[in-house]
ZADO-1210 file (C-alpha; in nm, 4 decimals, padded with zeros to 6 digits):
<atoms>
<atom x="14.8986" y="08.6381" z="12.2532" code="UNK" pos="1"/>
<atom x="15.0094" y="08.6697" z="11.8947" code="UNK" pos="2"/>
<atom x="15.3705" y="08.7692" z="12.0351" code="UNK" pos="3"/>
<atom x="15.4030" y="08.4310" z="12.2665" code="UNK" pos="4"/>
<atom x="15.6671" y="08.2087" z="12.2533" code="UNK" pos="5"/>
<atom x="15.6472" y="07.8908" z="12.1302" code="UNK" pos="6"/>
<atom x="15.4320" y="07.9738" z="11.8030" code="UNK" pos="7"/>
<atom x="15.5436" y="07.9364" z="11.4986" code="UNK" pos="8"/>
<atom x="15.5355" y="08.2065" z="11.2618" code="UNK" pos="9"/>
<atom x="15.2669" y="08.0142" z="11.0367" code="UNK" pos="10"/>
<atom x="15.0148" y="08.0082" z="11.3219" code="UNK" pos="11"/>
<atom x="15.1015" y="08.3526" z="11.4308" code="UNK" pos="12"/>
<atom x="14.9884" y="08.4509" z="11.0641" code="UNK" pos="13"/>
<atom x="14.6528" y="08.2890" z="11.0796" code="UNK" pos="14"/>
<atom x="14.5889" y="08.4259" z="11.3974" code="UNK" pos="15"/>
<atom x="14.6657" y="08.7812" z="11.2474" code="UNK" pos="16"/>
<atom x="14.4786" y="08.7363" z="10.9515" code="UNK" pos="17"/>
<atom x="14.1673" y="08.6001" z="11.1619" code="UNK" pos="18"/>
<atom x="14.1658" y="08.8873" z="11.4012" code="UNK" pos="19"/>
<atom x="14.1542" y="09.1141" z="11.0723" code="UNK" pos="20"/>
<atom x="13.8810" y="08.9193" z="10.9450" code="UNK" pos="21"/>
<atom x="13.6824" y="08.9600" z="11.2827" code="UNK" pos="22"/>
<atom x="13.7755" y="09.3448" z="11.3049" code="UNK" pos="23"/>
<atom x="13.6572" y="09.4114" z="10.9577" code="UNK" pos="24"/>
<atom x="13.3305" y="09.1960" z="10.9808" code="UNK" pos="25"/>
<atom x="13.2170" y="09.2964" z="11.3884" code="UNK" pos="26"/>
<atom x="13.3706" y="09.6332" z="11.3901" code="UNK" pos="27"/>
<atom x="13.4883" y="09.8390" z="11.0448" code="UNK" pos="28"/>
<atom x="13.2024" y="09.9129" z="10.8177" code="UNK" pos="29"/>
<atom x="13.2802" y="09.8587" z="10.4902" code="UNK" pos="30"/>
<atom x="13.1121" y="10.0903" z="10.2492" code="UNK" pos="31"/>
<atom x="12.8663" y="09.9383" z="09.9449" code="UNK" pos="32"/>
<atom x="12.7111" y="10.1847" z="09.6992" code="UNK" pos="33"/>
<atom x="12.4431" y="10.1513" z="09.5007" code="UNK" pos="34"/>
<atom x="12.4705" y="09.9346" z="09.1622" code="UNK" pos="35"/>
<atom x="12.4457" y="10.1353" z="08.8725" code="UNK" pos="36"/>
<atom x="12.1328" y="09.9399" z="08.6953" code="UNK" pos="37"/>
<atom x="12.0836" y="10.0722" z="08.3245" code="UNK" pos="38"/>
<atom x="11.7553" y="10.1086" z="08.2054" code="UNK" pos="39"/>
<atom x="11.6204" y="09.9109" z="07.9334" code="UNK" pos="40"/>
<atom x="11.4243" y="10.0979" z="07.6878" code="UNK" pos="41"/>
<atom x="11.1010" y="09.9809" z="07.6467" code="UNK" pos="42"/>
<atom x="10.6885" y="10.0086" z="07.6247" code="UNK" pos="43"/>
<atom x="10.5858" y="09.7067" z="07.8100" code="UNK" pos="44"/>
<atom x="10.3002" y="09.9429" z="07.9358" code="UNK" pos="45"/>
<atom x="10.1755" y="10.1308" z="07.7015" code="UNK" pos="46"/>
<atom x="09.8411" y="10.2112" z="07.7071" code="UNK" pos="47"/>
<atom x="09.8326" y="10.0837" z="08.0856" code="UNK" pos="48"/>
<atom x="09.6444" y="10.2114" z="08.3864" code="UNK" pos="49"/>
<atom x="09.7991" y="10.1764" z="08.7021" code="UNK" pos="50"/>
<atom x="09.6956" y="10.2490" z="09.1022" code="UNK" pos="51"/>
<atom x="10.0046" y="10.2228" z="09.3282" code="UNK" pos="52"/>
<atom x="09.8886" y="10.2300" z="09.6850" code="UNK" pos="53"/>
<atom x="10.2048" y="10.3514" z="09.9310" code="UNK" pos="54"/>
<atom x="10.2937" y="10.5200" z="09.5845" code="UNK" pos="55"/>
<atom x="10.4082" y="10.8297" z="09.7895" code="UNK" pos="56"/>
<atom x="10.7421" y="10.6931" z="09.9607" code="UNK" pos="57"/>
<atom x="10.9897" y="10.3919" z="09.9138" code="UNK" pos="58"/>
<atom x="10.9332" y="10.1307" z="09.7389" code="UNK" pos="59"/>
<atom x="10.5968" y="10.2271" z="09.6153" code="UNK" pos="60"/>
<atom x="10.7092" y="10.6125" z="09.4289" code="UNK" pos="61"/>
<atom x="11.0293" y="10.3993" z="09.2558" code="UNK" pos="62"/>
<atom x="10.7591" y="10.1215" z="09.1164" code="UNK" pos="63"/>
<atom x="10.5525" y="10.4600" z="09.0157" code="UNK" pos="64"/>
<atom x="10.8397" y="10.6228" z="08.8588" code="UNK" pos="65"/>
<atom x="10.8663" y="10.2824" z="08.6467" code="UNK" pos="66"/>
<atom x="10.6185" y="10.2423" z="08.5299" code="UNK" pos="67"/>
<atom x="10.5546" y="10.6137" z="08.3893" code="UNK" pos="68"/>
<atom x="10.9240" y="10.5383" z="08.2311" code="UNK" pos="69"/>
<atom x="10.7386" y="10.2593" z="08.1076" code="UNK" pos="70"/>
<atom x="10.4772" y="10.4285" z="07.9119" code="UNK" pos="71"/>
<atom x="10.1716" y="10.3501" z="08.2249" code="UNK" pos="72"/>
<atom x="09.9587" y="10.6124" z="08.3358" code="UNK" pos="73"/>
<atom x="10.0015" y="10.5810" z="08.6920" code="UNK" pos="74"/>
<atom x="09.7585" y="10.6814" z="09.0264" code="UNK" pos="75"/>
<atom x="09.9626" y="10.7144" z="09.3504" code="UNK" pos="76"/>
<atom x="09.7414" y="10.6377" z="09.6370" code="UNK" pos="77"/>
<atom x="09.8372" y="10.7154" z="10.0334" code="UNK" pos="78"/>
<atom x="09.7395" y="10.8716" z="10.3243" code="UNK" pos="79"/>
<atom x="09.8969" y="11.1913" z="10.3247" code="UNK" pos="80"/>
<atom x="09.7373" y="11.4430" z="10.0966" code="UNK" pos="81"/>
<atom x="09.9993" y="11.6978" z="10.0835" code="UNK" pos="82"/>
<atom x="10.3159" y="11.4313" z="10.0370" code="UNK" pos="83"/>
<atom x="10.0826" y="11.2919" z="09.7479" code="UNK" pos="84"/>
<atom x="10.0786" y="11.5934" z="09.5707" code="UNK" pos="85"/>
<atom x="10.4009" y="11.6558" z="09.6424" code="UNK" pos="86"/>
<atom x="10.5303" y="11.3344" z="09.4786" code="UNK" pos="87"/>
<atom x="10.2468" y="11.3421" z="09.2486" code="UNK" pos="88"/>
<atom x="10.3987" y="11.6853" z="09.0616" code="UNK" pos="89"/>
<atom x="10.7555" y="11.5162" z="09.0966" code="UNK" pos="90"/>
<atom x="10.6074" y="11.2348" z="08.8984" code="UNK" pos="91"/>
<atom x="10.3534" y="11.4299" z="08.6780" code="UNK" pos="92"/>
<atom x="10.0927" y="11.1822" z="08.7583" code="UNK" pos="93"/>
<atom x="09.7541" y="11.1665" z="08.9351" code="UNK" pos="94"/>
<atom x="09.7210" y="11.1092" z="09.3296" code="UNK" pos="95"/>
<atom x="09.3985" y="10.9555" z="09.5311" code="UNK" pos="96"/>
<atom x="09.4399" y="11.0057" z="09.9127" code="UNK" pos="97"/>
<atom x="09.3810" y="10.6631" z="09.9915" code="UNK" pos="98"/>
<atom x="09.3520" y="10.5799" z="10.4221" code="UNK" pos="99"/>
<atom x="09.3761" y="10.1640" z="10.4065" code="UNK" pos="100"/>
<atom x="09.4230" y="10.2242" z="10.7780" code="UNK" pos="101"/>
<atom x="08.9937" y="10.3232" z="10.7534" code="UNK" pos="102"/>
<atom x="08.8303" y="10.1455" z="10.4680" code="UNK" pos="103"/>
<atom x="08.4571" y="10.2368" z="10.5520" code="UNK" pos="104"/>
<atom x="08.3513" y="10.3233" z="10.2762" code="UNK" pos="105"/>
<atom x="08.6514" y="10.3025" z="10.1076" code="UNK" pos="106"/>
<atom x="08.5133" y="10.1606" z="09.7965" code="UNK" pos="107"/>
<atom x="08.2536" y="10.4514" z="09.7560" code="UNK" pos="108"/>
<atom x="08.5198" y="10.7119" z="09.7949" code="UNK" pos="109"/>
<atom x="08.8153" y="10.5886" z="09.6550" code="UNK" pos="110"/>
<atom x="08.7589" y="10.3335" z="09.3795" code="UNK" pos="111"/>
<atom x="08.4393" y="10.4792" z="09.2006" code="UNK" pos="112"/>
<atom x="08.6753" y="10.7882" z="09.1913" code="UNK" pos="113"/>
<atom x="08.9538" y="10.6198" z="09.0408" code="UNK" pos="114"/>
<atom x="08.7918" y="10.4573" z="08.6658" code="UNK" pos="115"/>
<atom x="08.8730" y="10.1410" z="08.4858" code="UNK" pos="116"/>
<atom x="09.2696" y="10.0264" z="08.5913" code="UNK" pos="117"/>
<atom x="09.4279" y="09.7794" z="08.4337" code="UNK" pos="118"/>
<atom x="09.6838" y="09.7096" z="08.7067" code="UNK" pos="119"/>
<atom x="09.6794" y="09.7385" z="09.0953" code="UNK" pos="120"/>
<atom x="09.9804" y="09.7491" z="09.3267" code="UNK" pos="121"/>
<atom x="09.9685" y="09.7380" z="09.6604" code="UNK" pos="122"/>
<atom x="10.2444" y="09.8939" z="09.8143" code="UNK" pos="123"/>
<atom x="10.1134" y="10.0779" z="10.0771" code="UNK" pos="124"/>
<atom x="10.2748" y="09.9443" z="10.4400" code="UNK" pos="125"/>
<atom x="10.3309" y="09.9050" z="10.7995" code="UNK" pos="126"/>
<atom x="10.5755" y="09.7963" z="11.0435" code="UNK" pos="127"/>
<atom x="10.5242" y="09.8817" z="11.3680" code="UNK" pos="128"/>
<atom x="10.7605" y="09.9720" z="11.6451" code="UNK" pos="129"/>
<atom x="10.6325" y="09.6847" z="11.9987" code="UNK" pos="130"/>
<atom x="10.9043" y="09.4679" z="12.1138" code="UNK" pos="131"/>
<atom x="10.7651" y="09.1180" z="12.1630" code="UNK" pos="132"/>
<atom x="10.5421" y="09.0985" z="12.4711" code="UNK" pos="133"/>
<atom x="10.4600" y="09.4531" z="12.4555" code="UNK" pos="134"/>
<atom x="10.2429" y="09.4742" z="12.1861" code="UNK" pos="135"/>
<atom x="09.9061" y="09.6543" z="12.2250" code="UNK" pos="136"/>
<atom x="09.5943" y="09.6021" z="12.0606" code="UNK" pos="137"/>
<atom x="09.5600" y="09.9575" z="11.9059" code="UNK" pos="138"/>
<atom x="09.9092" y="09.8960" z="11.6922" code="UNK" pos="139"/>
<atom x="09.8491" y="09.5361" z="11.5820" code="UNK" pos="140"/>
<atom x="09.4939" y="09.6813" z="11.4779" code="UNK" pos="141"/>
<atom x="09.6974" y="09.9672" z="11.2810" code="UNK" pos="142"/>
<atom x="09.9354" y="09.6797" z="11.1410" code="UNK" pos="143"/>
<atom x="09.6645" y="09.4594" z="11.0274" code="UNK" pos="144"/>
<atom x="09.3943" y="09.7064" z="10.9054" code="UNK" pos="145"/>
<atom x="09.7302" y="09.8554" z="10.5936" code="UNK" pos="146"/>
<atom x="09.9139" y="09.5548" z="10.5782" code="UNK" pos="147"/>
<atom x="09.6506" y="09.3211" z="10.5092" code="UNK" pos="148"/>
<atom x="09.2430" y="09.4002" z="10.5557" code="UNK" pos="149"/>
<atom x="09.3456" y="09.7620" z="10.3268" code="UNK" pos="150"/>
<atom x="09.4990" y="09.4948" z="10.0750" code="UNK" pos="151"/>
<atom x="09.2707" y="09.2591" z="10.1050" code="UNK" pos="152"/>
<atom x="08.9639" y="09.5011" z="09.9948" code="UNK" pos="153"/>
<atom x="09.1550" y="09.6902" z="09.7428" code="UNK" pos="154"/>
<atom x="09.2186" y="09.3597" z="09.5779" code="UNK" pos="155"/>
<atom x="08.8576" y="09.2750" z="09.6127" code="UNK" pos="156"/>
<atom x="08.7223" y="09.6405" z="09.5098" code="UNK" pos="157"/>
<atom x="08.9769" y="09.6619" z="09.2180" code="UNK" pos="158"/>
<atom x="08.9177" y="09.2530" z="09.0638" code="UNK" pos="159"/>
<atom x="08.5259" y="09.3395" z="09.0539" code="UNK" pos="160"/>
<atom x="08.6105" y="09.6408" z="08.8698" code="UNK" pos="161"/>
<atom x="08.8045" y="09.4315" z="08.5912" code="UNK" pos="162"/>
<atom x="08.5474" y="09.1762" z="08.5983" code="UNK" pos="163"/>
<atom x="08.2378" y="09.4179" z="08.4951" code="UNK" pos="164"/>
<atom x="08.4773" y="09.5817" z="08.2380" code="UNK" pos="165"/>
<atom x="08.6177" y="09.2164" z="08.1166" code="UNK" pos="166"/>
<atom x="08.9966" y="09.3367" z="08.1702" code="UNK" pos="167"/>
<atom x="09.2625" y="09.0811" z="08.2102" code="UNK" pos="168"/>
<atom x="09.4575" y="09.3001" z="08.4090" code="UNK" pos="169"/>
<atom x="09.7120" y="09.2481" z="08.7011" code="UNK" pos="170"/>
<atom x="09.7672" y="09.2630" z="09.0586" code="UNK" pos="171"/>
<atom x="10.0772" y="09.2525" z="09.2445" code="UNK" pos="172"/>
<atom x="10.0744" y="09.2966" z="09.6150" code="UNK" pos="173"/>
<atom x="10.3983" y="09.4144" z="09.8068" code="UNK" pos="174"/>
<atom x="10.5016" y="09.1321" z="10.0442" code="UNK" pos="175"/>
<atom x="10.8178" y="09.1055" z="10.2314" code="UNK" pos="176"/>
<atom x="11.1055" y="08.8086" z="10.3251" code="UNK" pos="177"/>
<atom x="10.9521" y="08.8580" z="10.6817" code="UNK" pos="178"/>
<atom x="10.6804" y="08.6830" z="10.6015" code="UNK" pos="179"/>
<atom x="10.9529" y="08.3993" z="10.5806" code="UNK" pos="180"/>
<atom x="11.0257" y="08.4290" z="10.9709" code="UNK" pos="181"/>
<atom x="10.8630" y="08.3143" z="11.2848" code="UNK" pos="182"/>
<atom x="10.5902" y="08.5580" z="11.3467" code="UNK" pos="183"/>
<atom x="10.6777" y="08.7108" z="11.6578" code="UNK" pos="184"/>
<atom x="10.5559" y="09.0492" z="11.5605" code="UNK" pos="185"/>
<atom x="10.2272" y="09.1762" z="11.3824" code="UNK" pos="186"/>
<atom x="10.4261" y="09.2899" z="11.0625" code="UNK" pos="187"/>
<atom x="10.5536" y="08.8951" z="11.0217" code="UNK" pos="188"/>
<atom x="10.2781" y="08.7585" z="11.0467" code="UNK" pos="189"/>
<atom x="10.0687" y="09.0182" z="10.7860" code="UNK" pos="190"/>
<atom x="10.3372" y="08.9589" z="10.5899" code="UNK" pos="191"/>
<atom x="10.3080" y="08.5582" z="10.6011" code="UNK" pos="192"/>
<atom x="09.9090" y="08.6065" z="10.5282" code="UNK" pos="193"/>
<atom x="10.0014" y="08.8112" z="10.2375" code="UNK" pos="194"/>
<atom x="10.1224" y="08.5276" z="10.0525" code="UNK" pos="195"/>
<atom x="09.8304" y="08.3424" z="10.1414" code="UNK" pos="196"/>
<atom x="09.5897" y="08.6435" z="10.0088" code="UNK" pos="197"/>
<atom x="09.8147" y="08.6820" z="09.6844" code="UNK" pos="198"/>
<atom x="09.7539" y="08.2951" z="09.6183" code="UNK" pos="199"/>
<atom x="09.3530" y="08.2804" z="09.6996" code="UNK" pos="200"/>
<atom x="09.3074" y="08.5776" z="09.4603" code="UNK" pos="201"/>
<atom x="09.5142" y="08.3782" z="09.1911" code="UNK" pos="202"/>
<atom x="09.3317" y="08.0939" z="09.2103" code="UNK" pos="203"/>
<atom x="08.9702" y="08.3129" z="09.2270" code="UNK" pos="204"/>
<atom x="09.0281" y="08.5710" z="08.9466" code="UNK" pos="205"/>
<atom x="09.2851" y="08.3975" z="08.6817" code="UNK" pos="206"/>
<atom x="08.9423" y="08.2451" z="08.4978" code="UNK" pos="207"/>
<atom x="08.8926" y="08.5748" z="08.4114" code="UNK" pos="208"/>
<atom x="09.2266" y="08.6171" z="08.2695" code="UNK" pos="209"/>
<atom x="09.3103" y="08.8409" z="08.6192" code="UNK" pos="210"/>
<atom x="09.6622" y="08.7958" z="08.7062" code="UNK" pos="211"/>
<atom x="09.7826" y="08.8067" z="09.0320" code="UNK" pos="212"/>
<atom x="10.1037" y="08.7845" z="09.1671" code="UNK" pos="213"/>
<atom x="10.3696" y="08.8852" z="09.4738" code="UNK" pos="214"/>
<atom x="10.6694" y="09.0526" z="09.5343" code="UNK" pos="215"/>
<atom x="10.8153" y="08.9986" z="09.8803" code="UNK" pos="216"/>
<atom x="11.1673" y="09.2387" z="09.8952" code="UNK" pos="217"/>
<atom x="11.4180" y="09.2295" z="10.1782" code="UNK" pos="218"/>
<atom x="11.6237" y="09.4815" z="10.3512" code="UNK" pos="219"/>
<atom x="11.5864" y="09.8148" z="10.1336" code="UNK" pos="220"/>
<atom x="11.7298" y="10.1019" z="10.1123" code="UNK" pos="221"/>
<atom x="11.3928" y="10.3275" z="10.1889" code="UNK" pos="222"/>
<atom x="11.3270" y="10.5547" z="10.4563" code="UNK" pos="223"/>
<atom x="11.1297" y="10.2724" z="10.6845" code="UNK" pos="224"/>
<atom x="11.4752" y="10.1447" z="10.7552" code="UNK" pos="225"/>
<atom x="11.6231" y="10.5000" z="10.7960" code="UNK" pos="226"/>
<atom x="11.7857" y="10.5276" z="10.4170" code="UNK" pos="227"/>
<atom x="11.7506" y="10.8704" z="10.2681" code="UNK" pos="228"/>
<atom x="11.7369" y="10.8241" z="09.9063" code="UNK" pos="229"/>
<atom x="11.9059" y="11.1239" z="09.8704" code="UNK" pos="230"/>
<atom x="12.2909" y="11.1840" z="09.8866" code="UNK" pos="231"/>
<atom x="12.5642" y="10.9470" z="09.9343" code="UNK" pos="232"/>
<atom x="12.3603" y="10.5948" z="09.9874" code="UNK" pos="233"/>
<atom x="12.5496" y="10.3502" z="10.1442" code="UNK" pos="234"/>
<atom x="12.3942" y="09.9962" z="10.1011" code="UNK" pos="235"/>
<atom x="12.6338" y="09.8132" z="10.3810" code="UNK" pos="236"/>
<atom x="12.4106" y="09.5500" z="10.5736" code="UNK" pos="237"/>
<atom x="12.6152" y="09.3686" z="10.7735" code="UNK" pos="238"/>
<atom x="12.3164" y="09.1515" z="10.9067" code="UNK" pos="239"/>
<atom x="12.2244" y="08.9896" z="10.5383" code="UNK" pos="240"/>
<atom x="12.4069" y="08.6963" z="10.3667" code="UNK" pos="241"/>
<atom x="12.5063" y="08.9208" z="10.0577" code="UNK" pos="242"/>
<atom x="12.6368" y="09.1744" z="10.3019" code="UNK" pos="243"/>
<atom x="12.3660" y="09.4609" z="10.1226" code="UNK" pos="244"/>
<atom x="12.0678" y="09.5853" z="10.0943" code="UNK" pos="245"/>
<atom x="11.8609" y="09.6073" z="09.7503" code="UNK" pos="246"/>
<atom x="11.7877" y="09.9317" z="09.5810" code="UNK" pos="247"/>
<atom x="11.4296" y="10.0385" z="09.5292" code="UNK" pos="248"/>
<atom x="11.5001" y="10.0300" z="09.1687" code="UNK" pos="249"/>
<atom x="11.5746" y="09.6353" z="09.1845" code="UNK" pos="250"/>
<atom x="11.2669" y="09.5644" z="09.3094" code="UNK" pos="251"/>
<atom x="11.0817" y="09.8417" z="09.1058" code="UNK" pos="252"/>
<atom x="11.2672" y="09.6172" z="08.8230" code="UNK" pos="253"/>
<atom x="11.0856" y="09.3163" z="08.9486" code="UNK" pos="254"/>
<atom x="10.7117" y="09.4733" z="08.9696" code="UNK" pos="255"/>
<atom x="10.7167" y="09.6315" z="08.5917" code="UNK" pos="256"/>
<atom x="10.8156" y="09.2161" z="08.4789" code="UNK" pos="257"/>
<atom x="10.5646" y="09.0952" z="08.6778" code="UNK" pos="258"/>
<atom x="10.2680" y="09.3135" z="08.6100" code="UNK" pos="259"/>
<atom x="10.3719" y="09.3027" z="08.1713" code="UNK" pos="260"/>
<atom x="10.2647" y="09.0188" z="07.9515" code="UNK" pos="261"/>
<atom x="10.6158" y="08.9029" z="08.0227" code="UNK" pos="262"/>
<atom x="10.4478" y="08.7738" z="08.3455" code="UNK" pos="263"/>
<atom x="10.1148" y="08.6153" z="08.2462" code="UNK" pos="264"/>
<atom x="10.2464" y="08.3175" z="08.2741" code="UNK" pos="265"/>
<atom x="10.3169" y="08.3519" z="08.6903" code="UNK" pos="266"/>
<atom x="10.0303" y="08.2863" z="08.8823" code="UNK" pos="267"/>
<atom x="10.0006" y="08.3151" z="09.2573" code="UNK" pos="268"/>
<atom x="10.3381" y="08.2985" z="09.3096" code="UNK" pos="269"/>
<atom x="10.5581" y="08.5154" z="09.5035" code="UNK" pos="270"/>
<atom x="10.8799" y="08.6319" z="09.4217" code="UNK" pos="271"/>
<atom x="11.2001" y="08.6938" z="09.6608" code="UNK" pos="272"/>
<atom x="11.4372" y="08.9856" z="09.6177" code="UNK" pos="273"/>
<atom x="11.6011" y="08.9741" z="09.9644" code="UNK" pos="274"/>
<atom x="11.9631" y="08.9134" z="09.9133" code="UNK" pos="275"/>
<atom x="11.9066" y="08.6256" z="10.0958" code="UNK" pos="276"/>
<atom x="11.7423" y="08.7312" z="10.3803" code="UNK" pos="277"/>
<atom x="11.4413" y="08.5189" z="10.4897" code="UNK" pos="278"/>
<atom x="11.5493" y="08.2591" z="10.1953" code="UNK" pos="279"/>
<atom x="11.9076" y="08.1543" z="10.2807" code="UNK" pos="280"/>
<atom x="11.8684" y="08.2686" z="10.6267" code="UNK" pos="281"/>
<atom x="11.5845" y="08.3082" z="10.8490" code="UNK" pos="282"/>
<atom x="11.6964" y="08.4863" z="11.1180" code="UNK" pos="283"/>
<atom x="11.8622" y="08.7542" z="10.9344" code="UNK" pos="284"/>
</atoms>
């Protein structure tokens, strides 16, 4: 086509250069790493106790590792005993095998185990795996018993924990730019009540100087989207507006601000970190 007679070289530039264009963006994947993000010395939590549930993987260990960098005593939570202690001796912190999957009895068990805390993050998380119209009642069950009743009861078991030892402490539950999107699936639509929890426990526990906030990340580069942290990360996601995914050590970033006294002053809200995803665009 380019080669036809009767175009003008001008045109027959443009068309080259917009075939490029389309090559590079449909078909050649162009490689992003990782930004290099410098630390920032500091000791915004010093003399902090934290719980990090779904503090064994993802998004949940980097918030962990911040926080100890941070000067926090930190308690991973998850379901898996051994990858707790695993990630636990990495860390040089304390684990609780928390199942939010189960919480009967949860509060006897876990949280009269784990002491006074001064901050709770819930990280821990679900997807799920049904294509619409073929979801089944066991995995929305699964979905909705971690993503939001496990959340739901930590924040309750954890608040009336600060409240009998008169801590103004903070909580800061792990949402998601799904929670943006029509809720097709289970995880959207935990996602979407989330927000809703994060804002009713605002508005219930800030009279006793109880913060509580949200963090709601986009595409990351963690193994629930099938990035090993380990090696040669390549951040490339076509499917996003900025053309990336974030690093778990952006939004681990985000959490320590949110859960210092640089954040008192955010209540209910719930911050974005999705390179547009679910913000600029829905549908990506």
């Amino acid at each position: 086509l380019v080669r036809s007679r009767g175009l003008g070289d001008v045109y027959k530039r443009q068309m080259l250069n917009s075939i490029r264009a389309y090559i590079k963006r449909k078909i050649v994947r162009e490689k992003i790493v990782p930004i290099i993000i410098k630390d920032i010395e500091n000791n915004l939590l010093v003399g902090k106790r934290a719980f990090i549930t779904g503090g064994s993987s993802g998004i949940g260990f980097s918030i962990a590792k911040k926080f100890i960098e941070s000067g926090c005593e930190v308690i991973i939570g998850g379901s898996d005993e051994s990858k707790l202690q695993k990630c636990a001796e990495e860390l040089n912190c304390n684990f609780l095998t928390a199942d939010l999957n189960d919480i009967s009895n949860l509060k006897e068990k876990i949280f009269k185990k784990l002491g006074v805390v001064d901050i709770l993050v819930n990280s821990a998380g679900y997807h799920g795996a049904d294509q619409f119209g073929e979801v089944t009642s066991e995995e929305w069950d699964k979905v909705m018993n971690i993503n939001l009743k496990g959340m739901y009861f930590a924040c309750q078991f954890v608040s009336e924990m600060m409240i009998n030892h008169k801590i103004k402490g903070h909580i800061l539950n792990v949402s998601s730019a799904s929670s943006l999107k029509p809720g097709w699936t289970p995880y959207e639509i935990s996602k979407r009540a989330v927000n809703g929890l994060t804002l009713g426990f605002a508005d219930k526990l800030i009279q006793y100087g109880i913060v509580v906030n949200g963090i709601a990340p986009g595409p990351t580069a963690t193994p629930m989207l099938g990035k090993s942290l380990d090696g040669d990360l390549n951040l490339a996601w076509s499917a996003n507006p900025s053309g990336r995914m974030s690093t778990v050590e952006e939004v681990a970033n985000l959490a320590l601000f949110m859960v210092s006294d640089l954040g008192n002053g955010i209540i209910g809200d719930t911050f974005f970190l999705t390179g547009g995803s679910g913000t600029v665009c829905i549908d990506k």
